[in-house]
Each structure stands twice: as structure tokens, then as C-alpha cells.
C-alpha positions, 0 to 999 in steps of 0.5 A: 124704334121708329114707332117708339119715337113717334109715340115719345113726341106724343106722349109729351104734347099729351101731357103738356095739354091733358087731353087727348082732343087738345094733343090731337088738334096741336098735331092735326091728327084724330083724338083715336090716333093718339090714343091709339099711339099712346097705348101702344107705346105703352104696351111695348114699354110695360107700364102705363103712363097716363091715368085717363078719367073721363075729363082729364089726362095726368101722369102715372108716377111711372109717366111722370119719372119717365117724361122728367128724363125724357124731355132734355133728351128729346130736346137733344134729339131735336137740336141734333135734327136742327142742327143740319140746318146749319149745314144748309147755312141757313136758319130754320125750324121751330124756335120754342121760346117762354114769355110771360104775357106782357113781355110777349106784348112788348117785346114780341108782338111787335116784332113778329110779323117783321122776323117771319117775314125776314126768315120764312123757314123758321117757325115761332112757338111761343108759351105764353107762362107768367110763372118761371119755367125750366125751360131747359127740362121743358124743350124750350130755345130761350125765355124772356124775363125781367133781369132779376129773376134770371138764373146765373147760369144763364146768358142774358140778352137785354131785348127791351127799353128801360122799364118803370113800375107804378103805383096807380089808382082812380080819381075817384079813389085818390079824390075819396082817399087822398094821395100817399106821399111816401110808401110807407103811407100805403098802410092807410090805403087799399092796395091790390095785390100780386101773388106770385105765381111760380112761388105763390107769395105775395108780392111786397112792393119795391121802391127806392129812396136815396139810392137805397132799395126798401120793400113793404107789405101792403094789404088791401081788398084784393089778391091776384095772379092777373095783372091784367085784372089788377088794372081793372080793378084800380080803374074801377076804384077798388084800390091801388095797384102796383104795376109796370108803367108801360101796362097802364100808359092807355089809362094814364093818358086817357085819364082813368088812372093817376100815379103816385110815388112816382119819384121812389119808383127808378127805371130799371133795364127791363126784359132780357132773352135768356138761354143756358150758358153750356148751349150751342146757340142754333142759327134760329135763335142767333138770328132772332136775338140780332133781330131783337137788338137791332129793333131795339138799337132803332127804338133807342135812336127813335128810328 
């Protein structure tokens, strides 16, 4: 049983990583070990789990049914273990939790040498994942989200100031091809695009006119998945993006960038740490959402 627990918890870092050297360096033992583990975990269930080739790593059919069973329960395990902690009556252990990039940015790079300085016995894994996960399927303790996108059977904890979106080009685009005055003008501009990534669609832009919520499909040069290249690509001229405020307030100040349609784009609440509504809430996790709404009630009184 021993041996079946121990090759459990590597069979799912293998499979999150797709390699045994990258599974091997996240457990800080040897690519052998853990191809040893693996196969002898294998061997002792009767099935194979993985189909090796000589790049990559994947999942039989067999290992993927088996892991999409075995990652709630293992999660179950870990918060058992975790739990004693509270017994202790003092938060610790590993806190799990999935942020696209620019929450991580915003909410918790800023926050992150302060909290593990607070609570040394607490260990932050975060996965940085701009799509939407499960994050109950996959292990995690909390997720960071704009507040549209979150299930309702979730608990929601606002963990940011209001945000803005944007509609930003260069001066030398706006200069070439003048500025839109309503977004229904944005048919005659190049726009860059979004693509989501959980749903693959095309992002449709959204705005607000008197009180009313309206969204249009833009066309353009350029289609993404990166916000991070849709502001080089404005900067550089290529067309227009739409983007949160806050990602191109450098660009803004330093003049790189120039917005428009500014009064259809209403600020809205902003990011909001979720985890599941039937949860026990672990010490870990109640510390860091206190940790978080305090920073946040300093920021609000410009503190």
C-alpha cells in the first residue's frame, strides 16, 4: 500500500509534466526513479498507464480513466494529512492555487514575500493557466478569476481593486487611421484579437452605453492567445487592442500607447479568489484570504 501511494503521487506529477526528466526535477530525485516507480506501480495494477515514445510522455486510455478518479481522491488524502495541522493550531503546508498570468501579476507577486514572510510553515504552489481549470479535479485549494467567469457553486472572495478594460493603439496607427468614436466604428480599424483559451472562440469585445451592455466582433491582422503579444503588437503599430487597463498603464504613461472609447469601457469589480462551496476551508487558505483582503482594505485607504 505503501509503495502504491508513493507511485500514485508520481504517476500524476508525470502526467501533468509529460516527462519523466521534468516529474523527476519537481521531485528532486533521478529521471531512473521514476521511471523505476512507474513501472512498478504499473506492474502491481496489470495495465499500463503511460505510452512513452522517445519525446514525450501521454496517458493510455486506461491512465487517463484512472487518474480522472485518482486526483479528487488523492486531493482528499492530502487535505486529511493537512488537516492535523489544524490540530497544531497553526496554519501549514502547501497551498495549490491557479492564476491566469496577469492576476498572478496583480494580485499575488505583490503579495507574496509579505505572506511567506507572515506564515513560514506554508509553502505556495501556484500554476500560472490563462484557460479555466477544475481545479477541484486537479488538486488545486483556490483559483483566481475575473468574477464573470466563475461557477456558481463556487465561493468567491474579491482579491482586487476595480479593473478597466481598454481599447489602445499607437500614435502612429491612430495618426494614420484616426481615432474611432463609437465602437461600432471599430469595423474600419484593424483590431487584434483574443482567442480564448479554454473555449478556442474569438473574443467579442464588450462595452457599455447608457447603462446597457452590447459586444461586437472585430476583424483585424491578428489573432492570439497572449495578451502580453497583443500589447507589442499595438505598440508596434499593427492595430488596435483591447486589453485590461491596468496591463498597459506603462505604455499609456510613457506615451507608446493612446486610448480611445474610453467612456463605453465602465470599471467592473475585478479578480476574486474562488474555491468550492462543499469545501472545508483549511488554515492555509483562511490565512491567505485574510491576508489578501487586508492588503486589499490598505490599498482602498491608500495606506
Amino acid at each position: 500500500m505503501q509503495d502504491d501511494l508513493a507511485g500514485l503521487s508520481v504517476l500524476l506529477v508525470v502526467a501533468e509534466k509529460r516527462s519523466f526528466t521534468r516529474a523527476a526535477a519537481e521531485l528532486r530525485v533521478t529521471p531512473s526513479a521514476v521511471s523505476q516507480t512507474i513501472t512498478g506501480l504499473e506492474r502491481r495494477l496489470g495495465v499500463r498507464l503511460l505510452q512513452r515514445t522517445t519525446r514525450s510522455v501521454g496517458l493510455t486510455e486506461a491512465g487517463a480513466r484512472f487518474l480522472e478518479r485518482l486526483r479528487p481522491a488523492l486531493a482528499e488524502v492530502r487535505a486529511s494529512f493537512e488537516a492535523l495541522d489544524e490540530l497544531r493550531e497553526r496554519p501549514a503546508g502547501t497551498l495549490r492555487l491557479n492564476v491566469p498570468r496577469i492576476a498572478c501579476r496583480q494580485v499575488i507577486e505583490p503579495a507574496l514575500s509579505a505572506f511567506l514572510a507572515a506564515y513560514p510553515e506554508i509553502r505556495v504552489d501556484v500554476a500560472i493557466e490563462d484557460g479555466l481549470a477544475d481545479i477541484v479535479a486537479q488538486g488545486f485549494d483556490a483559483g483566481i478569476r475575473l468574477g464573470e467567469t466563475l461557477d456558481s457553486e463556487m465561493i468567491a472572495v474579491r482579491v482586487s481593486e476595480e479593473q478597466r478594460m481598454a481599447v489602445v493603439g499607437s500614435p502612429a496607427y491612430l495618426s494614420a487611421r484616426g481615432k474611432p468614436k463609437h465602437p461600432r466604428d471599430l469595423h474600419a480599424h484593424a483590431c487584434i484579437n483574443y482567442r480564448q483559451i479554454t473555449s478556442r472562440n474569438v473574443y467579442r469585445w464588450e462595452f457599455t452605453e447608457d447603462g446597457k451592455d452590447f459586444d461586437i466582433a472585430v476583424s483585424g491582422p491578428l489573432v492570439c492567445n497572449d495578451p502580453d503579444l497583443m500589447v507589442r503588437a499595438a505598440v508596434d503599430g499593427i492595430g488596435l487592442a483591447y486589453v485590461l487597463e491596468a496591463t498597459v498603464r506603462d505604455e499609456l504613461h510613457g506615451k507608446r500607447l493612446a486610448r480611445v472609447l474610453e467612456g463605453f469601457c465602465p470599471p467592473f469589480p475585478g479578480y476574486f479568489l474562488y474555491y468550492p462551496s462543499r469545501a472545508h476551508v483549511p488554515p492555509k487558505l483562511s490565512v491567505f484570504i485574510d491576508f489578501l483582503r487586508r492588503r486589499g482594505s490598505r490599498r482602498r485607504r491608500g495606506g
